[in-house]
PARO-407400 format. One record per residue (C-alpha): residue in one letter; x, y, z. Coordinates in pm, 1 decimal, decimal comma. Layout:
<rs>
+---------+----------+----------+----------+
: residuo :        X :        Y :        Z :
+---------+----------+----------+----------+
:       A :        X :        Y :        Z :
...
+---------+----------+----------+----------+
</rs>
This chain:
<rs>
+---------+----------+----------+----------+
: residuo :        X :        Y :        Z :
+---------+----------+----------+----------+
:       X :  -2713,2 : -10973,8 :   2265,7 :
:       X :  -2430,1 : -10801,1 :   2016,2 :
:       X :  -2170,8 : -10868,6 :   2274,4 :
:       X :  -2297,5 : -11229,7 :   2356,4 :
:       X :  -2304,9 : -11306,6 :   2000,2 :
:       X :  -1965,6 : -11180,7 :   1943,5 :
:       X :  -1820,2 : -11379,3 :   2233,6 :
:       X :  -1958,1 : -11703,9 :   2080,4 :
:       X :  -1784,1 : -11641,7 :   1773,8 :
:       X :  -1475,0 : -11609,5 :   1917,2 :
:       X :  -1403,4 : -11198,2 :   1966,6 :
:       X :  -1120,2 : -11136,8 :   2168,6 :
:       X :  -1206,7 : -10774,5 :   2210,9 :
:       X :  -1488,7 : -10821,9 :   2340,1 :
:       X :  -1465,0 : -11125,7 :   2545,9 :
:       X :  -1138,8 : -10895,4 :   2711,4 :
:       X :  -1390,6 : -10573,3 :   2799,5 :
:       X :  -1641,4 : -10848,3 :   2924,5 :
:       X :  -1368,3 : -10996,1 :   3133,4 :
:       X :  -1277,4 : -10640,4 :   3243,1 :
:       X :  -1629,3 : -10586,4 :   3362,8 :
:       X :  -1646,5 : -10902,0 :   3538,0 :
:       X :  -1369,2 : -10849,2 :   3746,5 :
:       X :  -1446,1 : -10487,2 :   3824,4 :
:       X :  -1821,2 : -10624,5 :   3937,9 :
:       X :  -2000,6 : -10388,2 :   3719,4 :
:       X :  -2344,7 : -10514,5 :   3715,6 :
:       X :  -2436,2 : -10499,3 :   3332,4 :
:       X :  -2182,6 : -10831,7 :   3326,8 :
:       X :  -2445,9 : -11071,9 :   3479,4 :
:       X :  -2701,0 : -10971,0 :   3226,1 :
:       X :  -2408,2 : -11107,8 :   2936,0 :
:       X :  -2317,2 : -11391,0 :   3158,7 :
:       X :  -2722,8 : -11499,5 :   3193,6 :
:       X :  -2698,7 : -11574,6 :   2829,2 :
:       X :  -2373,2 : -11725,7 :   2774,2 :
:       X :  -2431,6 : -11999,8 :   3045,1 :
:       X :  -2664,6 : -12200,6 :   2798,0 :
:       X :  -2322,5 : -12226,3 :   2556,0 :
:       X :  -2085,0 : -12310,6 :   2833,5 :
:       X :  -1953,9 : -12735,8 :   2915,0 :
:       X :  -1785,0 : -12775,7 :   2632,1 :
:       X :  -1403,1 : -12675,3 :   2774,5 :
:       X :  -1189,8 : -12947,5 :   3008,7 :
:       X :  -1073,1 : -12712,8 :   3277,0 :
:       X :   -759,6 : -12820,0 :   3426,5 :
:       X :   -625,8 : -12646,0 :   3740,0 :
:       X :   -289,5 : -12588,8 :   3879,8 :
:       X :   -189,2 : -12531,9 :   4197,3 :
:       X :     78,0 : -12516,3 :   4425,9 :
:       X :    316,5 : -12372,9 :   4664,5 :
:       X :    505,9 : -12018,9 :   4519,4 :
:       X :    781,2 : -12115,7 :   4353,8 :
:       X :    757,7 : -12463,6 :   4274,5 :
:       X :    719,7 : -12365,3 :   3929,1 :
:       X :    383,6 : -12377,3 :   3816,5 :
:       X :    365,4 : -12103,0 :   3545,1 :
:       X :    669,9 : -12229,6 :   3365,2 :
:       X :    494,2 : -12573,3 :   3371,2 :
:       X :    165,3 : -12397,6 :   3217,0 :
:       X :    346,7 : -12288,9 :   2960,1 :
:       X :    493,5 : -12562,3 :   2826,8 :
:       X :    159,8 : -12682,4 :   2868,6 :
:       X :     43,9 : -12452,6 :   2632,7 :
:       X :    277,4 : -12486,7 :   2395,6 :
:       X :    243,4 : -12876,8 :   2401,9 :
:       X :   -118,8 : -12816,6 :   2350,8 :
:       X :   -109,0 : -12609,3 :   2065,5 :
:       X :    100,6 : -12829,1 :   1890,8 :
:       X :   -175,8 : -13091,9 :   1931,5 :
:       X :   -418,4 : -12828,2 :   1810,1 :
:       X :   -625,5 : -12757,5 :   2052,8 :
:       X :   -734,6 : -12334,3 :   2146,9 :
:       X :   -705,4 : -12244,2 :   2495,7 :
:       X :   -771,4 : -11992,4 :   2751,9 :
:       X :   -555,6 : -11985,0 :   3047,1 :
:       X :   -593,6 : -11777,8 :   3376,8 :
:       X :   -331,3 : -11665,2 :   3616,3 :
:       X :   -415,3 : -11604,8 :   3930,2 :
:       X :   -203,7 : -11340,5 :   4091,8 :
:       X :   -184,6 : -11220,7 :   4465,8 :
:       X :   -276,8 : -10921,3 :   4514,0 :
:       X :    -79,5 : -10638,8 :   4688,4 :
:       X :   -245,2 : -10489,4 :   4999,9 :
:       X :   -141,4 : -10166,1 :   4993,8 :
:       X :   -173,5 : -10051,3 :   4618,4 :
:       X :   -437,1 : -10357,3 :   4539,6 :
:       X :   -315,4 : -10418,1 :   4238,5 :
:       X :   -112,9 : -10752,8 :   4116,7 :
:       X :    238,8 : -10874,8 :   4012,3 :
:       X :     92,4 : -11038,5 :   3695,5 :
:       X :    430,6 : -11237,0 :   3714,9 :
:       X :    220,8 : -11499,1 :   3524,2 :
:       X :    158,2 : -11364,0 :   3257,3 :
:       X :    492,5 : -11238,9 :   3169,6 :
:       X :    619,8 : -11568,0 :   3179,5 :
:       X :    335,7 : -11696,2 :   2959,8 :
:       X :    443,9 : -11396,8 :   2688,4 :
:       X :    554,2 : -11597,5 :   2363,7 :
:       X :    213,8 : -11718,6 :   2313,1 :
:       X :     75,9 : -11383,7 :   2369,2 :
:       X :     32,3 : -11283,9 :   1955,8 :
:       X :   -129,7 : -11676,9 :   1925,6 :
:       X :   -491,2 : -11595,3 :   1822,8 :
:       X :   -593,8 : -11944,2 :   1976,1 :
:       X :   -423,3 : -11912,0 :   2327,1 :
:       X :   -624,4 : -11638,7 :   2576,1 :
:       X :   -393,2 : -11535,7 :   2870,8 :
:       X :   -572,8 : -11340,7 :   3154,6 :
:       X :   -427,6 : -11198,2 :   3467,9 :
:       X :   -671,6 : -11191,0 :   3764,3 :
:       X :   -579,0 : -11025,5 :   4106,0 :
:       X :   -711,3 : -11246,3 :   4368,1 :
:       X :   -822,9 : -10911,6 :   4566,5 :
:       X :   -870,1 : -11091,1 :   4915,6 :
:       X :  -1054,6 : -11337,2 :   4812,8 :
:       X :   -877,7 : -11677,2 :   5016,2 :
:       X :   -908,4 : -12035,5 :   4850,9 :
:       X :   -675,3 : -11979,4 :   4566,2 :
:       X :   -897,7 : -11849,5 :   4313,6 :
:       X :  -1041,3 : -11485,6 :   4282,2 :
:       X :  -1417,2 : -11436,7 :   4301,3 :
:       X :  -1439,6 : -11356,8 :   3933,5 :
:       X :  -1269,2 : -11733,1 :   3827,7 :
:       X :  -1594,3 : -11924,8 :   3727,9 :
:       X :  -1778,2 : -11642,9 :   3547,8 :
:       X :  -1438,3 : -11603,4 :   3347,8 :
:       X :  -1397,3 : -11967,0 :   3277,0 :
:       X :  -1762,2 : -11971,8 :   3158,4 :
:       X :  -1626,9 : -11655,2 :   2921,1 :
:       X :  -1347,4 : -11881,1 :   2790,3 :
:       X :  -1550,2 : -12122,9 :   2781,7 :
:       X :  -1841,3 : -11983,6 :   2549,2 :
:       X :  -1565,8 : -11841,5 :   2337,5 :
:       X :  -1530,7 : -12218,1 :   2210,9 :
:       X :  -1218,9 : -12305,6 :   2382,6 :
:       X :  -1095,4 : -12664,1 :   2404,2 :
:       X :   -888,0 : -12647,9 :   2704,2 :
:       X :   -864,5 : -12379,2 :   2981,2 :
:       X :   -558,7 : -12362,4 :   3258,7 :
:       X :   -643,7 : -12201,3 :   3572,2 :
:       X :   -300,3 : -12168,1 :   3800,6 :
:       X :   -453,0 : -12047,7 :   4117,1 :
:       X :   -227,3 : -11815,4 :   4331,2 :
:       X :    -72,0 : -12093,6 :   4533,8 :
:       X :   -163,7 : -12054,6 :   4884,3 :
:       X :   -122,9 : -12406,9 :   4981,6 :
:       X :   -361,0 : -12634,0 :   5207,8 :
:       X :   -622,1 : -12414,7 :   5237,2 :
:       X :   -610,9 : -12350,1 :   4815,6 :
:       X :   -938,8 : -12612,9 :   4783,2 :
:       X :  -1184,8 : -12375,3 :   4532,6 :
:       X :  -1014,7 : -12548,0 :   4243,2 :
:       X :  -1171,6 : -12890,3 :   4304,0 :
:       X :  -1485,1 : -12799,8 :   4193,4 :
:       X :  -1375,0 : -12580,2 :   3954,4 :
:       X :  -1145,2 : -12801,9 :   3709,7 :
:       X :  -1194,1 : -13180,2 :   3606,2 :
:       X :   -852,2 : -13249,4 :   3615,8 :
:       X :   -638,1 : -13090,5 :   3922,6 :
:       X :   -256,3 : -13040,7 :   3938,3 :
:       X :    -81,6 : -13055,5 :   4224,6 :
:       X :    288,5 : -12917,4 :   4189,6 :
:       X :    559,7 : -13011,6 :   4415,2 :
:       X :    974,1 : -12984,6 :   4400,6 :
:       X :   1259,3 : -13262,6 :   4549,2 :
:       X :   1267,6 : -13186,3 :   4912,6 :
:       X :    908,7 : -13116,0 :   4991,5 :
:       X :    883,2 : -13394,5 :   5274,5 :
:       X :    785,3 : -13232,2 :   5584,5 :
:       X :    582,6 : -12978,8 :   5319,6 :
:       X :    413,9 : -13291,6 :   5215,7 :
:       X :    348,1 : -13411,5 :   5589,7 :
:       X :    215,7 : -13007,1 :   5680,7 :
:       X :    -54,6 : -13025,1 :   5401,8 :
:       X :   -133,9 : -13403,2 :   5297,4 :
:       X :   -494,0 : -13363,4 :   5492,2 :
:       X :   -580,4 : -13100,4 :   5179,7 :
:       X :   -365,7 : -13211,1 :   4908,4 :
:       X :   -529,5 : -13577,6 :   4946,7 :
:       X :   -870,6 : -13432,6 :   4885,7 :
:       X :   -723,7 : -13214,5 :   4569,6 :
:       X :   -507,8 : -13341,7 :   4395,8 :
:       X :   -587,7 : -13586,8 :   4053,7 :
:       X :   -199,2 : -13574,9 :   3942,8 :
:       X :    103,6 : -13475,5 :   4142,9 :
:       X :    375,5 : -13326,7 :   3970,5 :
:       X :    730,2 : -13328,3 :   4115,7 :
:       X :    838,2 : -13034,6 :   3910,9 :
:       X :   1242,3 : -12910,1 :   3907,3 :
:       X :   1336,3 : -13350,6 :   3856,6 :
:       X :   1686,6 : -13263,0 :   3837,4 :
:       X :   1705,5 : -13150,3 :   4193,0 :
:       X :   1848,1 : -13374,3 :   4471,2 :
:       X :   1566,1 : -13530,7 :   4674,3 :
:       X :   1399,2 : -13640,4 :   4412,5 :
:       X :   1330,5 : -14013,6 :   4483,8 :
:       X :   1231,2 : -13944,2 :   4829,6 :
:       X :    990,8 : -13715,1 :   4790,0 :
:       X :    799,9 : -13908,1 :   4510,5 :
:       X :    815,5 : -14166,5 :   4784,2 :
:       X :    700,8 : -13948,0 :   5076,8 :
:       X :    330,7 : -13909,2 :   4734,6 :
:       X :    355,8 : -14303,2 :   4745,6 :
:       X :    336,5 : -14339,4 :   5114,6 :
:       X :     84,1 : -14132,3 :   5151,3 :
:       X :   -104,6 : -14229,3 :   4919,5 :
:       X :   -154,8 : -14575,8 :   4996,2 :
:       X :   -241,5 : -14497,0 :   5330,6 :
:       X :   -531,0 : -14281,2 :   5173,9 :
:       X :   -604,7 : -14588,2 :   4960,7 :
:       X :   -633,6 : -14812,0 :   5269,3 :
:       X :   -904,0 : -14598,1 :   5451,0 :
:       X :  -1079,5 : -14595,3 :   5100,9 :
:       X :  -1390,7 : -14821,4 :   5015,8 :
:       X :  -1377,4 : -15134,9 :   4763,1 :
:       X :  -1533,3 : -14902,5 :   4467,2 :
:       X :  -1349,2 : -14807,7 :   4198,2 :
:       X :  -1173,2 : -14490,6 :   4272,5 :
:       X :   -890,9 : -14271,7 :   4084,0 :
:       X :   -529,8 : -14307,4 :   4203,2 :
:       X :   -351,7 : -13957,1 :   4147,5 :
:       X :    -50,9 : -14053,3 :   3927,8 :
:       X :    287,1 : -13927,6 :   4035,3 :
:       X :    459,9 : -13744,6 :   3745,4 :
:       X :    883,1 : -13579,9 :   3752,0 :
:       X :    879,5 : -13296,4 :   3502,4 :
:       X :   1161,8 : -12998,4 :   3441,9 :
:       X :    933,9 : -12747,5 :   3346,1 :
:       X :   1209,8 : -12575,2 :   3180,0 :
:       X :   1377,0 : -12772,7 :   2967,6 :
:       X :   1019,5 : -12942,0 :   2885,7 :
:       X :   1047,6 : -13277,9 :   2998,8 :
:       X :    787,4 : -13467,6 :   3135,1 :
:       X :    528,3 : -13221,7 :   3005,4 :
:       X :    433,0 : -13517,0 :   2731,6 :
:       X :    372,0 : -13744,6 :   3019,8 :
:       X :    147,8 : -13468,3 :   3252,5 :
:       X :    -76,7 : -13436,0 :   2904,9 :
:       X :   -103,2 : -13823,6 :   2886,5 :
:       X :   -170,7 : -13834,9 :   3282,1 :
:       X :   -456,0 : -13549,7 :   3200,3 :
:       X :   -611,4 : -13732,4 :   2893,0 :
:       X :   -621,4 : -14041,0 :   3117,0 :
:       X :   -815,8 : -13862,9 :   3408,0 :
:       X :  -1030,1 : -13729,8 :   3164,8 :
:       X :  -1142,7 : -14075,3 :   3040,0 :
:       X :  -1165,1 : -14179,9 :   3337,7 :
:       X :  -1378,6 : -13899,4 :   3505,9 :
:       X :  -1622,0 : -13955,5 :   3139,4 :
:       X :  -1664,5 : -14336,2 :   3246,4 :
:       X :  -1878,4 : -14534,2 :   3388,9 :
:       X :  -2193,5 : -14401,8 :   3219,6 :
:       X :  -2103,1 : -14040,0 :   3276,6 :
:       X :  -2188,5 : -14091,0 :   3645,8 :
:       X :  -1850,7 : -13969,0 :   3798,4 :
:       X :  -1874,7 : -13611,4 :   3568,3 :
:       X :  -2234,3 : -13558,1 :   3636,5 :
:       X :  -2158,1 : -13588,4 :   3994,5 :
:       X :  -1841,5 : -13331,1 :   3952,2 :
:       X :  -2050,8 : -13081,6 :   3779,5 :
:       X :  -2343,0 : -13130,2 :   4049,1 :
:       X :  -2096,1 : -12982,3 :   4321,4 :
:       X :  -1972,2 : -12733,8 :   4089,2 :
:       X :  -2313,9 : -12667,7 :   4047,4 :
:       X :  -2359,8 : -12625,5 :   4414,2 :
:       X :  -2054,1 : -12456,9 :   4513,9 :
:       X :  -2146,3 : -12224,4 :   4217,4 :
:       X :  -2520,5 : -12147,7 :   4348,0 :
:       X :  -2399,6 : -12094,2 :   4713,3 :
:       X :  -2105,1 : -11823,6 :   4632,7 :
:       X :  -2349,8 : -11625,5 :   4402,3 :
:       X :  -2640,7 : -11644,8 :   4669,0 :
:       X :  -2381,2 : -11531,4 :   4957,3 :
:       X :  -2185,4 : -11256,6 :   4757,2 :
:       X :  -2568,7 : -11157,0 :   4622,0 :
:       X :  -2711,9 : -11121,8 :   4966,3 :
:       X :  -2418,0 : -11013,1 :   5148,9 :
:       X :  -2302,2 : -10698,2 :   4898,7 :
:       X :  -2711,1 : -10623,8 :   4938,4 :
:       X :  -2718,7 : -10610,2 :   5332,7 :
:       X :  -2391,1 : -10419,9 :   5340,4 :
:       X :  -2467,6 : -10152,2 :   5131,9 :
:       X :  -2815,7 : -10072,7 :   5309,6 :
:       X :  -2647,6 : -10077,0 :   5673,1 :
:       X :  -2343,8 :  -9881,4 :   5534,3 :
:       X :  -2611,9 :  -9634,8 :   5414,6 :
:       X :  -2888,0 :  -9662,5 :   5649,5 :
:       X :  -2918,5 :  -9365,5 :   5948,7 :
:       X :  -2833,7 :  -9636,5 :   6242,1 :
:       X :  -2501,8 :  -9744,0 :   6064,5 :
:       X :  -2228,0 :  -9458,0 :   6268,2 :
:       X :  -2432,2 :  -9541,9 :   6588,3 :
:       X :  -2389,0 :  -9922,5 :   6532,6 :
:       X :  -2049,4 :  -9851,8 :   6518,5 :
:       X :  -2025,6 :  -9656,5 :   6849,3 :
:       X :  -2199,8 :  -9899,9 :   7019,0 :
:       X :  -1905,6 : -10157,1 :   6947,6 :
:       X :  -1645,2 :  -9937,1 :   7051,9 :
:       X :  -1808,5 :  -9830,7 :   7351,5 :
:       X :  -1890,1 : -10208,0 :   7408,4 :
:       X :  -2240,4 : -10171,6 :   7485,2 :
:       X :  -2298,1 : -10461,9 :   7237,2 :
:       X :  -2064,6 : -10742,3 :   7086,4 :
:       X :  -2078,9 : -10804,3 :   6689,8 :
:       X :  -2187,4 : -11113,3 :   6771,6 :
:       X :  -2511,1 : -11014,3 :   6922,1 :
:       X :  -2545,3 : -10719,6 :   6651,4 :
:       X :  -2449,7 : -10894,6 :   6350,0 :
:       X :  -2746,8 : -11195,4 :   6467,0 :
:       X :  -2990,9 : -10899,3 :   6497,8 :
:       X :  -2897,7 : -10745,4 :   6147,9 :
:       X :  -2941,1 : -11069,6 :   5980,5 :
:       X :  -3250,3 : -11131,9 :   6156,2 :
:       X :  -3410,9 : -10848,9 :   6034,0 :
:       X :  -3308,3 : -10873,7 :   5669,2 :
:       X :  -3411,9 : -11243,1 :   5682,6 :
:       X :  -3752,2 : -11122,1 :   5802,8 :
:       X :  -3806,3 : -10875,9 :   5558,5 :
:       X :  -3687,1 : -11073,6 :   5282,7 :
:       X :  -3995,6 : -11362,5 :   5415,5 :
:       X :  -4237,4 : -11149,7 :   5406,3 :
+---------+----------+----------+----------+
</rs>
């Protein structure tokens, strides 16, 4: 209770250990995390995402720095990938992020992805709920960028970013089938480069195909916005396009955010009931007596994992009814 009472006064100390633990999985983290999820819904979580290289963490920070000049606190996370031979990351992110590193308001956090696929690490929510509980106003997730298949976010943020540079066309054409389902905002980020025009038009096209396969309700249109991240233009406009999502997603009686945070909720339930059960079952067989002869008995192909992995999970099923 010291170290959840801390955290909801703001202690960056601790709230960085708790993070620590998070990440690392060490168990003594759910206990803190049981408590702080009664303070947590207060922070707009905005996600970015992207292809490498299109610019997203010089966008987030001008983000932040727009932000604080409006002054609101923030957390931000950078997602990093993670390298598969020493396991750690680049934290590439964070460097870029490093003037607002001695801010006391703004909460910058590497996290290594660590296999995990969808664009966000398995850690993510638990550390936004951290943020979160800490009392922070706004919190910026930029996921790793792993394009179509980078869909965790949806559920994560209210308000997702899509970033996107002149020339993306046939990029646009590869992925529109996940980006559609994404995105809230499209950013064309790096304005000044040619292609410009066309590729906002390539978002425009596409979009209003989307729109004519939609239904007659009332429904968001993602807003196409140019931005050069470095030389902070059209950051005021991405703020204005994220203010006016975020009225919009509070409207209509609160229906459209109660049904966002019912999927979170969902999503949220499922991931902690299949990492739960899954680290559980793998640690017994991996320690069990019939684990090395399990093993044999796929190499020497007298059984398929297919057939033994159906008979494992049978039997912990079974044992878990009874």
């Amino acid at each position: 209770m010291e170290r959840v009472e801390k955290i909801l006064a703001g202690d960056i100390r601790t709230a960085a250990k708790l993070i620590r633990d998070i990440d690392d999985g060490i168990p003594s983290s759910r206990e803190v995390l049981k408590a702080l999820y009664p303070h947590t819904g207060r922070a707009y979580v905005v996600g970015i995402s992207g292809f490498p290289g299109v610019g997203k963490s010089t966008l987030v920070d001008q983000m932040i720095q727009a932000y604080r000049e409006a002054g609101k606190s923030l957390g931000v996370l950078a997602v990093d990938p993670t390298s598969p031979f020493s396991g750690g990351a680049i934290l590439g992110d964070r460097i870029r992020m490093q003037r607002h590193g001695t801010d006391p308001d703004v909460f910058i956090r590497s996290l290594a992805t660590r296999g995990h696929f969808g664009g966000l690490t398995r850690s993510t929510r638990s550390v936004i709920d951290v943020l979160d509980a800490m009392g922070k106003d706004i919190i910026l997730v930029e996921t790793v960028g792993v394009g179509q298949d980078e869909v965790d976010i949806v559920t994560t943020a209210h308000t997702t970013i899509i970033v996107l540079i002149p020339g993306m066309g046939d990029d646009i054409q590869a992925i529109k089938a996940g980006i559609l389902e994404v995105a809230d905002i499209f950013v064309v980020n790096k304005a000044d480069r040619e292609g410009l025009e066309k590729t906002m038009n390539d978002l425009r096209v596409m979009l209003d195909m989307n729109n004519a396969q939609g239904n007659a309700e009332e429904v968001w249109r993602p807003p196409i916005v140019a931005t050069e991240a470095i030389s902070n233009k059209g950051v005021a406009e991405l703020l204005s396009e994220i203010e006016a999502h975020k009225v919009f997603l509070f409207g209509h009686g609160g229906a459209r955010l109660r049904e966002h945070l019912r999927q979170k909720a969902f999503r949220e339930l499922i991931d902690t009931i299949r990492e739960k059960f899954v680290a559980e079952v793998v640690y017994r067989l991996k320690n069990s007596e019939a684990f090395e002869s399990m093993i044999d008995d796929l190499v020497d192909k007298r059984i398929d994992p297919f057939t033994l992995g159906d008979q494992i999970m049978a039997e912990r099923i079974n044992k878990c009814l009874k």
